[in-house]
Structure formats: structure tokens, C-alpha cells
OpenMM code with the backbone's topology and positions (N, CA, C; nanometers):
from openmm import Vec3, app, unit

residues = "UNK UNK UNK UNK UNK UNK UNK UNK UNK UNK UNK UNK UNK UNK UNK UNK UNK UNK UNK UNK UNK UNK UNK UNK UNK UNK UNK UNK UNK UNK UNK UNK UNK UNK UNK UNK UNK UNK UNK UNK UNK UNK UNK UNK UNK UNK UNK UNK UNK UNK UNK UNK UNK UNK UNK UNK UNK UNK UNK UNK UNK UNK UNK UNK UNK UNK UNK UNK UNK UNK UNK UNK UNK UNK UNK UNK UNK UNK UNK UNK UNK UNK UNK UNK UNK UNK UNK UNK UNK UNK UNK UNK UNK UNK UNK UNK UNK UNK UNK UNK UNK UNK UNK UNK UNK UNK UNK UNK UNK UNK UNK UNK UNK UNK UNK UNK UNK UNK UNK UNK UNK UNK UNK UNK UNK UNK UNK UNK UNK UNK UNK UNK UNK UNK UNK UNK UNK UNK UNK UNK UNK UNK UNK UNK UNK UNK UNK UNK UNK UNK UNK UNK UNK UNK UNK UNK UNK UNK UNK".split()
positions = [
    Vec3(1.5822, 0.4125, 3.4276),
    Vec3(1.6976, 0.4419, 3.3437),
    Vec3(1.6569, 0.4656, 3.1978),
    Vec3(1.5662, 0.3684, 3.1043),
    Vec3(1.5758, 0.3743, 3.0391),
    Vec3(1.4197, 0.5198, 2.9764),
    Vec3(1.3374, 0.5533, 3.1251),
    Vec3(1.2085, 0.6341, 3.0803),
    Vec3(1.2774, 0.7729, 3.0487),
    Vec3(1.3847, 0.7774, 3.0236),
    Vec3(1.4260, 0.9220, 2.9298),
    Vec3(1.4092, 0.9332, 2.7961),
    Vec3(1.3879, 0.7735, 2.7604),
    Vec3(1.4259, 0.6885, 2.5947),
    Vec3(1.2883, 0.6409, 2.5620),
    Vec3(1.2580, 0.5833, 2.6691),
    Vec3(1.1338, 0.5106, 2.6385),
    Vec3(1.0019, 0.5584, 2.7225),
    Vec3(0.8670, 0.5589, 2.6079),
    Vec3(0.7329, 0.6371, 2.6386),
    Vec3(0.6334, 0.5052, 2.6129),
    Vec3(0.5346, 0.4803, 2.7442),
    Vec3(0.4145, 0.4091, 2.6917),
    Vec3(0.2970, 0.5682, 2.7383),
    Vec3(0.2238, 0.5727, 2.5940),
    Vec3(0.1093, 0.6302, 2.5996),
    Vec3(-0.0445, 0.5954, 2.5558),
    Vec3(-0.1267, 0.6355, 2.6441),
    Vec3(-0.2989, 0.5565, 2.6209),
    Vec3(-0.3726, 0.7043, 2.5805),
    Vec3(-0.4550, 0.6652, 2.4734),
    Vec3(-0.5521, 0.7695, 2.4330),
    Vec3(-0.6730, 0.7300, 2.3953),
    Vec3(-0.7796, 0.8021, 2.3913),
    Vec3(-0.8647, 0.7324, 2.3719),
    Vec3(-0.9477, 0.8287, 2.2698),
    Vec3(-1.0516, 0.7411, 2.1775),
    Vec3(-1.0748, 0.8236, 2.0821),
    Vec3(-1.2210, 0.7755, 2.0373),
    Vec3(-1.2624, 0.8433, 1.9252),
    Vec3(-1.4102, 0.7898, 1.8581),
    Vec3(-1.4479, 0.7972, 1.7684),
    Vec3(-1.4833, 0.6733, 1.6885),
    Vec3(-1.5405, 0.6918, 1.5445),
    Vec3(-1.6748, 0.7446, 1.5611),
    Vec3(-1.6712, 0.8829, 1.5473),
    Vec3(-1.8149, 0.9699, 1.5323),
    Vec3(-1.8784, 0.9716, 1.4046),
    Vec3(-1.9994, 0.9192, 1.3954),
    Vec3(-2.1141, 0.9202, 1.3027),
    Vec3(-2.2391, 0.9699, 1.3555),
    Vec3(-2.2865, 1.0005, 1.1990),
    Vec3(-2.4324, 1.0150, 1.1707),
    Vec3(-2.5318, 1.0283, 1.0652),
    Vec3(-2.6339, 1.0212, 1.0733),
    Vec3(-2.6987, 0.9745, 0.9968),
    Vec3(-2.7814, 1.0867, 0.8855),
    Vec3(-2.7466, 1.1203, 0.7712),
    Vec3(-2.7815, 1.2130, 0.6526),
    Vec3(-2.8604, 1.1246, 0.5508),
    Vec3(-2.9873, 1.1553, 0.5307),
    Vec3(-3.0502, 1.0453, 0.4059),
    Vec3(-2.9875, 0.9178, 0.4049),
    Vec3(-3.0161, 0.8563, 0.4739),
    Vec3(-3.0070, 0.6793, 0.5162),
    Vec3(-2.8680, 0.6561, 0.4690),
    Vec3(-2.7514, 0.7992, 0.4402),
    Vec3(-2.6370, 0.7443, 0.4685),
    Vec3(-2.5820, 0.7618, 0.5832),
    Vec3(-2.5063, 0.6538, 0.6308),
    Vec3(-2.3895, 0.7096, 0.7424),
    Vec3(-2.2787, 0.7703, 0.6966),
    Vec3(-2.2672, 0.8889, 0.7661),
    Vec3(-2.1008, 0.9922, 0.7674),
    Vec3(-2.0322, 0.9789, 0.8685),
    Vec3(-1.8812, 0.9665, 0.8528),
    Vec3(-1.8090, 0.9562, 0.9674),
    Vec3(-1.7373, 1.0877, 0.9793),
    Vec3(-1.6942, 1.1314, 1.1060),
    Vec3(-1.6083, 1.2520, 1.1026),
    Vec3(-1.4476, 1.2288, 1.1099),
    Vec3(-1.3583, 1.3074, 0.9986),
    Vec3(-1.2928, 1.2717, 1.0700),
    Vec3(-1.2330, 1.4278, 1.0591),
    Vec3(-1.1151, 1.4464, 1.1657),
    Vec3(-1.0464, 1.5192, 1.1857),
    Vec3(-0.8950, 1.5648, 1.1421),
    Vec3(-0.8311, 1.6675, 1.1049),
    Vec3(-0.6933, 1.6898, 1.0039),
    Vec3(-0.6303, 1.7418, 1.1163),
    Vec3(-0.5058, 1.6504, 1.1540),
    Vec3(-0.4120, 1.7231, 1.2843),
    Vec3(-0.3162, 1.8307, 1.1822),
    Vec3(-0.2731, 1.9132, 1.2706),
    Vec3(-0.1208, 1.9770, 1.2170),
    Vec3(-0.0341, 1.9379, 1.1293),
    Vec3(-0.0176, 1.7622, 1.1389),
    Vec3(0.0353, 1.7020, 1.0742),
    Vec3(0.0152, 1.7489, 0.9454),
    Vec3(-0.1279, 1.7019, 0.9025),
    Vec3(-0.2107, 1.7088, 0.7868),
    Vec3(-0.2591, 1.5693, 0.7639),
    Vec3(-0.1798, 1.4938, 0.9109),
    Vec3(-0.2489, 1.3512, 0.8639),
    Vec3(-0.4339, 1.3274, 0.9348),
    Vec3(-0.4924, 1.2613, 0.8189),
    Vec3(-0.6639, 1.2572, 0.8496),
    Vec3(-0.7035, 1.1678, 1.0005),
    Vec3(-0.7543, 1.2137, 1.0459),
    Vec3(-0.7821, 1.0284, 1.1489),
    Vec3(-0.9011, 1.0927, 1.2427),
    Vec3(-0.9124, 0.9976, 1.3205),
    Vec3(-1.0775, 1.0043, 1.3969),
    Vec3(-1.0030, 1.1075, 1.5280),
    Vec3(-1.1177, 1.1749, 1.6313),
    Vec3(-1.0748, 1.2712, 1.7463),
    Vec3(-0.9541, 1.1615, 1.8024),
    Vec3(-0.8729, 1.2088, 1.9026),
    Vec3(-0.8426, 1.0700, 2.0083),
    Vec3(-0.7317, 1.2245, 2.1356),
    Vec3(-0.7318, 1.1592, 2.2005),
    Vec3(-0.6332, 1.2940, 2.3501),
    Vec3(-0.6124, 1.1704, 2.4182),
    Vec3(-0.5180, 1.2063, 2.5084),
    Vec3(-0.4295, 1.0957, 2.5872),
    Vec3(-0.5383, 1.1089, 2.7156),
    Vec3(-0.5557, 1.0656, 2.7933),
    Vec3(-0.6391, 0.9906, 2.9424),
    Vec3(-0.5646, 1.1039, 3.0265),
    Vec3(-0.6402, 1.1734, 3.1256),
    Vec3(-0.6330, 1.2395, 3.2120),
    Vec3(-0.6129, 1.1128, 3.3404),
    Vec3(-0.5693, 1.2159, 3.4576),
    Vec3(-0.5126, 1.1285, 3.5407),
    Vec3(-0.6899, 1.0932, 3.6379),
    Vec3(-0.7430, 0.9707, 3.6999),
    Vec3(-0.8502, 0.9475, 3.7124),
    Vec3(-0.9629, 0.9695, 3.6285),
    Vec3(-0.9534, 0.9853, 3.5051),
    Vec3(-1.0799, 0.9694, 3.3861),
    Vec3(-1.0941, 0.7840, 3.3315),
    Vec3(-1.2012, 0.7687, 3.3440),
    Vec3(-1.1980, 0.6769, 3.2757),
    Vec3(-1.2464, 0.6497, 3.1189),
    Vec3(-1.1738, 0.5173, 3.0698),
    Vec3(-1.2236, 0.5679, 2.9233),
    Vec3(-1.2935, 0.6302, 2.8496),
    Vec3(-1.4434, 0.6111, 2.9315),
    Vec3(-1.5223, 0.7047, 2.8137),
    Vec3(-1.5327, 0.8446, 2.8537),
    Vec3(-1.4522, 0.8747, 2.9869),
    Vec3(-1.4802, 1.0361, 3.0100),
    Vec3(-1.3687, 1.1185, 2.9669),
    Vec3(-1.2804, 1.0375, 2.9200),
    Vec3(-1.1367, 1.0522, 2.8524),
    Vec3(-1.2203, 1.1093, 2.7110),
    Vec3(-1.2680, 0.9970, 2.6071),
    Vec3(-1.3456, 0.9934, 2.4794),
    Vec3(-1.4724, 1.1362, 2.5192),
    Vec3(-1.5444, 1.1428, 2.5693),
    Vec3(-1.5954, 1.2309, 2.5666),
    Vec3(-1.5767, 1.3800, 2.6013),
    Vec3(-1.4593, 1.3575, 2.6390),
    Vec3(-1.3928, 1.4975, 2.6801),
    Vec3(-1.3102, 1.5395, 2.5300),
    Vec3(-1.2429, 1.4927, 2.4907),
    Vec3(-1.1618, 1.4563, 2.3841),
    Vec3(-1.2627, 1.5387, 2.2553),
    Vec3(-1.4095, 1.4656, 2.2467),
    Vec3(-1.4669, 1.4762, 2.1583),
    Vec3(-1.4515, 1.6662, 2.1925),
    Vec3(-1.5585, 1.6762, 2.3000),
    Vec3(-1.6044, 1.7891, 2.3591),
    Vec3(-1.4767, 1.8617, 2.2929),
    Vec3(-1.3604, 1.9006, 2.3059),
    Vec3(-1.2569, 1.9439, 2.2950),
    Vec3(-1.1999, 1.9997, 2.1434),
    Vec3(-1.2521, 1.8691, 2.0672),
    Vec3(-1.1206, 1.8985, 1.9104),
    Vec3(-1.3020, 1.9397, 1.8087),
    Vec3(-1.4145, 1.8998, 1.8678),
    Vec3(-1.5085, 1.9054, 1.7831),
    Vec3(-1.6297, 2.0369, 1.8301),
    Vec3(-1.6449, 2.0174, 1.9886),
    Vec3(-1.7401, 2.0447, 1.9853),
    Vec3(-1.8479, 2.0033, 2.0212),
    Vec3(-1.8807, 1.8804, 2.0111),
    Vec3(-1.9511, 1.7869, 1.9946),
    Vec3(-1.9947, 1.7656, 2.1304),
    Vec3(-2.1049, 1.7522, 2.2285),
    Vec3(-2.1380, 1.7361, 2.3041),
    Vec3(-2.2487, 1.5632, 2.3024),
    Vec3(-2.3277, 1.6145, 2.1737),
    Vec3(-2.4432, 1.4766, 2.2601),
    Vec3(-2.3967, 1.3551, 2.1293),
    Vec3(-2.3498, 1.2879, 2.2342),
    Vec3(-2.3130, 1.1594, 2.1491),
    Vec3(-2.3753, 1.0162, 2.2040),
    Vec3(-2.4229, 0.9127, 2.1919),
    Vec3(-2.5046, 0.7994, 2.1603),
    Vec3(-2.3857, 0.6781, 2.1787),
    Vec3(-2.3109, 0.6532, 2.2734),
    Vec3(-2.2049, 0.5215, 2.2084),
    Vec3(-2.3157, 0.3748, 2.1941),
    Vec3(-2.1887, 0.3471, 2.0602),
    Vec3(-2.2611, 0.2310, 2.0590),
    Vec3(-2.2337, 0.0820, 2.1955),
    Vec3(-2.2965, 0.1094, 2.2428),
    Vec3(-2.3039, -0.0182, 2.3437),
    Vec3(-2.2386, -0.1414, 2.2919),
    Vec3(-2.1192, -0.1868, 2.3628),
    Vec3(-2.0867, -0.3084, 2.3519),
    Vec3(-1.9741, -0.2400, 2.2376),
    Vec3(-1.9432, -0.2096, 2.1570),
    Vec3(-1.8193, -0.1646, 2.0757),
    Vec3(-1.6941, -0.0670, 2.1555),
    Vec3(-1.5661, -0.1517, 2.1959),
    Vec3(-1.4338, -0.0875, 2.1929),
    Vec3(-1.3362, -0.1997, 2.0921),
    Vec3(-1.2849, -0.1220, 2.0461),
    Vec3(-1.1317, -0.1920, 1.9805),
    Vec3(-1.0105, -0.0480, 2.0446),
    Vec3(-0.8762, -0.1138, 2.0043),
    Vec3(-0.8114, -0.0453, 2.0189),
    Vec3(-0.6327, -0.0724, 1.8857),
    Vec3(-0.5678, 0.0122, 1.9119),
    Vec3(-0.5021, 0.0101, 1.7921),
    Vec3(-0.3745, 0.0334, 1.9238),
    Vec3(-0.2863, -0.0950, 1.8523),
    Vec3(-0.1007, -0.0305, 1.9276),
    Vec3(-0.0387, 0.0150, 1.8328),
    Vec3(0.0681, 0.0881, 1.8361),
    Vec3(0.2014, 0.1355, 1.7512),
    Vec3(0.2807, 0.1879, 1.7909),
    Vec3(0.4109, 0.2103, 1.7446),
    Vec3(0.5126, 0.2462, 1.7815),
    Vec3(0.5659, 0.3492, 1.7060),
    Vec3(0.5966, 0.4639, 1.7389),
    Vec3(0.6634, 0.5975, 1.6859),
    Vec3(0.7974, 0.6868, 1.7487),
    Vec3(0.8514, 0.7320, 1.6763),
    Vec3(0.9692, 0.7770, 1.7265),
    Vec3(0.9104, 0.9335, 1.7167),
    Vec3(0.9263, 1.0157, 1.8232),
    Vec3(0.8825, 1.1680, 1.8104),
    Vec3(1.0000, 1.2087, 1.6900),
    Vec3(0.9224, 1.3096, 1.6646),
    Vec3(1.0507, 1.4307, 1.5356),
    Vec3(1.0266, 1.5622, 1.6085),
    Vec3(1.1257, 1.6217, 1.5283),
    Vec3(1.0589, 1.7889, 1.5204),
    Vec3(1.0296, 1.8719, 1.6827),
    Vec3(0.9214, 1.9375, 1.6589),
    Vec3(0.9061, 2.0284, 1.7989),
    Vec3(0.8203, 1.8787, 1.8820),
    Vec3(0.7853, 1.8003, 1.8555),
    Vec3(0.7044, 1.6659, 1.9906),
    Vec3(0.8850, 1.6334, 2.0205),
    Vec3(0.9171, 1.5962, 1.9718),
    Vec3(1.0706, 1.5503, 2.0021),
    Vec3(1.1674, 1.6647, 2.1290),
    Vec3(1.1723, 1.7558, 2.0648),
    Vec3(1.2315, 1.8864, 2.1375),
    Vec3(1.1547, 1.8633, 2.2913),
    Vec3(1.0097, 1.9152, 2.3070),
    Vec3(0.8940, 1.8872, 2.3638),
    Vec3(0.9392, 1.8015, 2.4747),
    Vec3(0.9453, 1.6818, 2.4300),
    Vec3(0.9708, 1.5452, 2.4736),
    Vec3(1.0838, 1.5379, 2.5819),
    Vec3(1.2145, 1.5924, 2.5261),
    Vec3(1.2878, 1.5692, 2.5793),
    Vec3(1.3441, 1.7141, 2.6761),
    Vec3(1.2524, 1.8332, 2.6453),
    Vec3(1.2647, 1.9086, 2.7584),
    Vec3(1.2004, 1.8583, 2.9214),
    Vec3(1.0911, 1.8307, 2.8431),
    Vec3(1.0330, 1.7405, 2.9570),
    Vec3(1.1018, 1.5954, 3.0244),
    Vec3(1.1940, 1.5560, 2.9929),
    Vec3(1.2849, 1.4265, 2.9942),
    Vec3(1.1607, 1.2932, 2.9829),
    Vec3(1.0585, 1.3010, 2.8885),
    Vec3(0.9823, 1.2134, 2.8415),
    Vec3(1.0408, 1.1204, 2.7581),
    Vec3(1.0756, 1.0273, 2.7180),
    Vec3(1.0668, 0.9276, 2.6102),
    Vec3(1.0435, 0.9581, 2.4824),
    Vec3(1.0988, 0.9518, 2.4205),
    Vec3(1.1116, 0.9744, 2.2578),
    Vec3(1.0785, 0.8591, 2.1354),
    Vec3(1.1096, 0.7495, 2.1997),
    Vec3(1.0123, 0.6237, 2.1918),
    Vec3(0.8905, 0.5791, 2.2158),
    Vec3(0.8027, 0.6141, 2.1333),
    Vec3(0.6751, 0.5920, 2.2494),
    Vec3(0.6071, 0.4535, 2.1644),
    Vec3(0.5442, 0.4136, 2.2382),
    Vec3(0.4776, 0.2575, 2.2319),
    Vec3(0.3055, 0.3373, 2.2622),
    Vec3(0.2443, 0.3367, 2.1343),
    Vec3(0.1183, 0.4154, 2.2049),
    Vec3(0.0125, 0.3286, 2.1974),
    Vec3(-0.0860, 0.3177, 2.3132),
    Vec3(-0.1936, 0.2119, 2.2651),
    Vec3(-0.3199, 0.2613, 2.2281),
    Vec3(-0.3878, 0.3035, 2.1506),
    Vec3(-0.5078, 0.4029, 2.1186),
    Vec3(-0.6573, 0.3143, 2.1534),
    Vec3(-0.7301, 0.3288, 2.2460),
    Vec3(-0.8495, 0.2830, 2.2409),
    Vec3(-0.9742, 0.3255, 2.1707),
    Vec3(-1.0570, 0.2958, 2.1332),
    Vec3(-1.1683, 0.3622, 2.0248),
    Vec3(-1.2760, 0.3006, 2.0589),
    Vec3(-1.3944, 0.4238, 2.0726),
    Vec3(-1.5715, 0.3788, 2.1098),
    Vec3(-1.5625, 0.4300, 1.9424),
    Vec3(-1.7127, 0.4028, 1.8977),
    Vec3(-1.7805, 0.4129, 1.8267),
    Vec3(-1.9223, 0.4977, 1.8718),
    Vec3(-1.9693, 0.6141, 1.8352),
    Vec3(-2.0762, 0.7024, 1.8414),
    Vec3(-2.1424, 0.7733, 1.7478),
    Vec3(-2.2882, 0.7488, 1.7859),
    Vec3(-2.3470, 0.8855, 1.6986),
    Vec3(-2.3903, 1.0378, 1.7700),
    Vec3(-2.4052, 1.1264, 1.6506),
    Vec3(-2.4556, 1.2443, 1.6818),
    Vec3(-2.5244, 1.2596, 1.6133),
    Vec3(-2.6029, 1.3879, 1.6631),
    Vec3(-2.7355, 1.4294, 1.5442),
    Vec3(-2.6589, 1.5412, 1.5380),
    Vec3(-2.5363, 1.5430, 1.5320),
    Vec3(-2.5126, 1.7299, 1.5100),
    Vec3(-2.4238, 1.7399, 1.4481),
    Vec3(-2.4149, 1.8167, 1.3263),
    Vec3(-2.3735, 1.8433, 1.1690),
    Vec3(-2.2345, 1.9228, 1.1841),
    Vec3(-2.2771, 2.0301, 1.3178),
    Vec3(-2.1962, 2.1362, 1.3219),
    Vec3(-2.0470, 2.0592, 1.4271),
    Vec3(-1.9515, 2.1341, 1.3612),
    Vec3(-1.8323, 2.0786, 1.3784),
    Vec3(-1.7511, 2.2079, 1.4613),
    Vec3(-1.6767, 2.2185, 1.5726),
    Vec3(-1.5771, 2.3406, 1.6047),
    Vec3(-1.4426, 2.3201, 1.6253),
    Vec3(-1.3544, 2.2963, 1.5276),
    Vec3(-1.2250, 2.2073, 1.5924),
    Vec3(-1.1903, 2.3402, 1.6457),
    Vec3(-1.0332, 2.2599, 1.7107),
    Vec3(-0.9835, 2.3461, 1.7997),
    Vec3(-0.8269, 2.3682, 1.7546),
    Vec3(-0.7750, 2.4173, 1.8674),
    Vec3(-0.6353, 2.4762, 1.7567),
    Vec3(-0.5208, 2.3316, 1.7694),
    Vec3(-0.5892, 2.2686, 1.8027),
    Vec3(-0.4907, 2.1273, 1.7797),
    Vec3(-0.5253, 2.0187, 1.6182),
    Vec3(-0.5802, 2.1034, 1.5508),
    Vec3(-0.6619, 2.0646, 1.4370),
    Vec3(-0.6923, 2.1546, 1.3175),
    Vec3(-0.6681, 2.1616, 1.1914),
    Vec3(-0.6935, 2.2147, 1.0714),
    Vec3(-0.8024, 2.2142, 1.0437),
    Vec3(-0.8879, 2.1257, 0.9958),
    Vec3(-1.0229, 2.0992, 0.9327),
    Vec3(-1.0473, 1.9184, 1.0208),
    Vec3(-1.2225, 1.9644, 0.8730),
    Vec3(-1.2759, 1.8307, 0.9790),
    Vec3(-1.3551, 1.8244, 0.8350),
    Vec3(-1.4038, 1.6771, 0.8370),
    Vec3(-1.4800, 1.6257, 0.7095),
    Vec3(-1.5909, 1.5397, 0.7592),
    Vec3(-1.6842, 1.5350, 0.6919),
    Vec3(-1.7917, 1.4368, 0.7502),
    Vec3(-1.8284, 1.3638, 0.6011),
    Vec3(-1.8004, 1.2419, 0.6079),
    Vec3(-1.7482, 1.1398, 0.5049),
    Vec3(-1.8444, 1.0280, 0.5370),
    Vec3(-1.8270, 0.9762, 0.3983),
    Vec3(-1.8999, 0.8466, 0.3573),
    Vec3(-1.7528, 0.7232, 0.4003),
    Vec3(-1.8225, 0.5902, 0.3917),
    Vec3(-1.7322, 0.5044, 0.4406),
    Vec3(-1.5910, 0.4641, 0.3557),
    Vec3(-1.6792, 0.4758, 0.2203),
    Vec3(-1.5946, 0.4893, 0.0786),
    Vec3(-1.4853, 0.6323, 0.0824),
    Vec3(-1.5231, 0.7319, 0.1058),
    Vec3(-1.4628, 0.8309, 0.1273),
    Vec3(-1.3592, 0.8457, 0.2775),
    Vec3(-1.3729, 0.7835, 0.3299),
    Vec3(-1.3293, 0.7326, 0.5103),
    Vec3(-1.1781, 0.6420, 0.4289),
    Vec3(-1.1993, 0.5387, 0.3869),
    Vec3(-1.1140, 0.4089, 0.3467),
    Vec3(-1.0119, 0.5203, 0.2494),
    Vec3(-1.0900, 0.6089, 0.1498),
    Vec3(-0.9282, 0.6996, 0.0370),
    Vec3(-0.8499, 0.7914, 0.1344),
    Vec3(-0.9302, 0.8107, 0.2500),
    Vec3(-0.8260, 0.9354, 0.2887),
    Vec3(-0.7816, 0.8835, 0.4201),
    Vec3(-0.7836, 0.7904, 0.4735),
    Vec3(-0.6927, 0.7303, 0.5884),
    Vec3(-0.6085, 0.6820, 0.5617),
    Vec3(-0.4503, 0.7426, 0.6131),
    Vec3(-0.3415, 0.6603, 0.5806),
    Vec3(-0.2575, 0.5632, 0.6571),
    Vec3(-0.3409, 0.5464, 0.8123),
    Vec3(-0.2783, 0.4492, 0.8882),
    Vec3(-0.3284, 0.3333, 0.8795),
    Vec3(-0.2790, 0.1895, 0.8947),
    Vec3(-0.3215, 0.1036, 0.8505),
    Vec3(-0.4381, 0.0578, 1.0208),
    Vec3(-0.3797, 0.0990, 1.1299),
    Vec3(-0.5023, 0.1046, 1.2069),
    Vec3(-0.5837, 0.1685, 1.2260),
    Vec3(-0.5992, 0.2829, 1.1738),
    Vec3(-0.7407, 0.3594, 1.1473),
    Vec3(-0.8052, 0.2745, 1.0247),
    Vec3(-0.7544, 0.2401, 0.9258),
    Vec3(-0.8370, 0.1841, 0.8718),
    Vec3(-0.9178, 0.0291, 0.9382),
    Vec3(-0.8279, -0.0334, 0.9631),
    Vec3(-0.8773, -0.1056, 1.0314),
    Vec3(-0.9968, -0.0816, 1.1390),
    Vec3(-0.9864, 0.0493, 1.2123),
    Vec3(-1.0534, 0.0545, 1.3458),
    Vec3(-1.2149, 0.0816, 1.1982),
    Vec3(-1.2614, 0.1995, 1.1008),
    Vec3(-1.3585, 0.2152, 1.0627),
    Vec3(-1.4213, 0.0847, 1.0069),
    Vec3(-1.3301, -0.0391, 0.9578),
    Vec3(-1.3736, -0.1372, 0.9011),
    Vec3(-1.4526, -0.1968, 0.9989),
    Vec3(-1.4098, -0.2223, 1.0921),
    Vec3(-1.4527, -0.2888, 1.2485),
    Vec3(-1.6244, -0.2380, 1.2368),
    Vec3(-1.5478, -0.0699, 1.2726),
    Vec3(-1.6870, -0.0044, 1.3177),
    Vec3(-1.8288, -0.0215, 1.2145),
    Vec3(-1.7655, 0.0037, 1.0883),
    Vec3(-1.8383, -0.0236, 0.9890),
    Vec3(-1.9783, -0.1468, 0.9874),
    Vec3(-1.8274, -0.2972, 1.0299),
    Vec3(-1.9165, -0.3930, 1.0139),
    Vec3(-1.9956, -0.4074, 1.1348),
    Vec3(-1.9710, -0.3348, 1.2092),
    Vec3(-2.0434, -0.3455, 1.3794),
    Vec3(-2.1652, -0.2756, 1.3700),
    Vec3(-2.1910, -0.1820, 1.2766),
    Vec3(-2.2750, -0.0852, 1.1975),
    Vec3(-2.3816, -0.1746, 1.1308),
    Vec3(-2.3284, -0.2277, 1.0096),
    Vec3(-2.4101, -0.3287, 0.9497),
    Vec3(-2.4572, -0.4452, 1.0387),
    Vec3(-2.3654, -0.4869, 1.0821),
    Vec3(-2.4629, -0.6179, 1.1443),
    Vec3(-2.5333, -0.5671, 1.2441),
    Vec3(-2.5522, -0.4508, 1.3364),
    Vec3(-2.6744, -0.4689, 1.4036),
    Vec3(-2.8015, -0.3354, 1.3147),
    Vec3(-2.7749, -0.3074, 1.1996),
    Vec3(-2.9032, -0.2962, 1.0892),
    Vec3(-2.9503, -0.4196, 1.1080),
    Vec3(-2.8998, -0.4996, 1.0922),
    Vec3(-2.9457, -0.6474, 0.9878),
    Vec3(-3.0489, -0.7133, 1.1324),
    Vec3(-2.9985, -0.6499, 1.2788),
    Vec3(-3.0458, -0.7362, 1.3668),
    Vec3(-3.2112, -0.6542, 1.3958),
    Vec3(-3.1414, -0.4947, 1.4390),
    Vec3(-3.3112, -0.4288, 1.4971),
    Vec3(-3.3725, -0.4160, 1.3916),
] * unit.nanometer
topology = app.Topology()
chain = topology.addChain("A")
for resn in residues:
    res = topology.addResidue(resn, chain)
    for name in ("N", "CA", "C"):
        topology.addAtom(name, app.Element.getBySymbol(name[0]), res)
């Protein structure tokens, strides 16, 4: 009754880095919106997380050879009301307009500079961590690079 109103959605996504003169850059990606944030696509039906994340990547970047970091997932919940043409969208499809979304996130590197978004995407930036923290405006993306960040540093400090 109420899945005309109400949407749970899973996506999965990746803080992509790499390594330029002993700094780390993160990528991130500019939706339609114009809002900044890391790759992420909703889970195909039998993919599992990371073939979800690596498809995803493959998709908005380009990006083929990626490195996850072993042992790093977090994930981010929130809640959004569709607008606009996702809304329209939404409810041609008799989807939920409420959605409850839960975003999962690996952490990866690449050795590869070159970027190809796709038409679900404006631009793409490859950023310092300082530069990552001014231009993210969700409070769980920031959160998710802080994570990754310190998951970053502490295993420098270990190998």
C-alpha cells in the first residue's frame, strides 16, 4: 500500500585515489545536480557489492584498474524526497517518492589520471583532502572521506 509513497534504495560507491608526488588525490565527481560527491549507481539485480562498485566506477569514470583497500567499507543512510523530473520519473513508474537510501562505500586506488565521465555527470576533479573537505556538501560524504582518510594514514604509519 504504502510502496507507491515509500522507496528503500542501496548503492554502492568509491572513494577513488591516487598517488601524485607523495600526495594523495581523491576523485570526485559533479552530478547534474551540480552537487560534488564520490562515483556511487544503485546494485544491479545479483551483483554483489563490489561488482556493483566496480561497475559503477567502470561507468561514470572510466576507470578500470582499481586496488581496494582491503578490509575498508562504511556506508552512509539518508532520507530524500524526489523533486523535479526523479519525482515525475518516480511516479510514472509508481516508485516511491520517499526514498530511505543506504549508500555503501569501498575505498580504492588507481594509477590512472585519465578520467571519462559519462552523461550522468558534468565534470570530475582529482583533489587533495583539504580540497575534498571545501567542496563536499553532504554531511556523509564528508564523513565517508574523513573515515577513508584516517584509514589512509593509519596504515602509512603501519607498512
Amino acid at each position: 500500500m504504502f510502496d507507491k509513497y515509500l522507496a528503500f534504495e542501496k548503492s554502492v560507491g568509491c572513494v577513488v585515489y591516487r598517488m601524485e608526488k607523495e600526495k594523495i588525490l581523491f576523485l570526485l565527481v559533479q552530478y547534474r545536480s551540480w552537487q560534488w560527491d564520490f562515483p556511487k549507481g544503485h546494485m544491479e539485480k545479483g551483483e554483489s557489492e563490489e561488482q556493483t562498485m566496480a561497475r559503477e566506477i567502470r561507468e561514470e569514470t572510466g576507470i578500470v584498474d582499481l586496488s581496494i583497500l582491503q578490509g575498508f567499507r562504511t556506508q552512509s543512510n539518508y532520507f530524500y524526497v524526489a523533486k523535479g523530473n526523479e519525482k515525475k520519473e518516480r511516479q510514472k513508474e509508481g516508485r516511491g517518492i520517499y526514498i530511505f537510501k543506504r549508500a555503501v562505500f569501498f575505498a580504492a586506488q588507481t594509477f590512472n589520471k585519465d578520467v571519462k565521465i559519462d552523461f550522468e555527470n558534468k565534470n570530475f576533479a582529482w583533489l587533495t583532502y583539504g580540497e575534498v573537505l571545501d567542496r563536499l556538501k553532504n554531511d556523509g560524504s564528508i564523513r565517508i572521506i574523513k573515515e577513508v582518510f584516517a584509514e589512509l594514514d593509519s596504515r602509512k604509519n603501519v607498512e
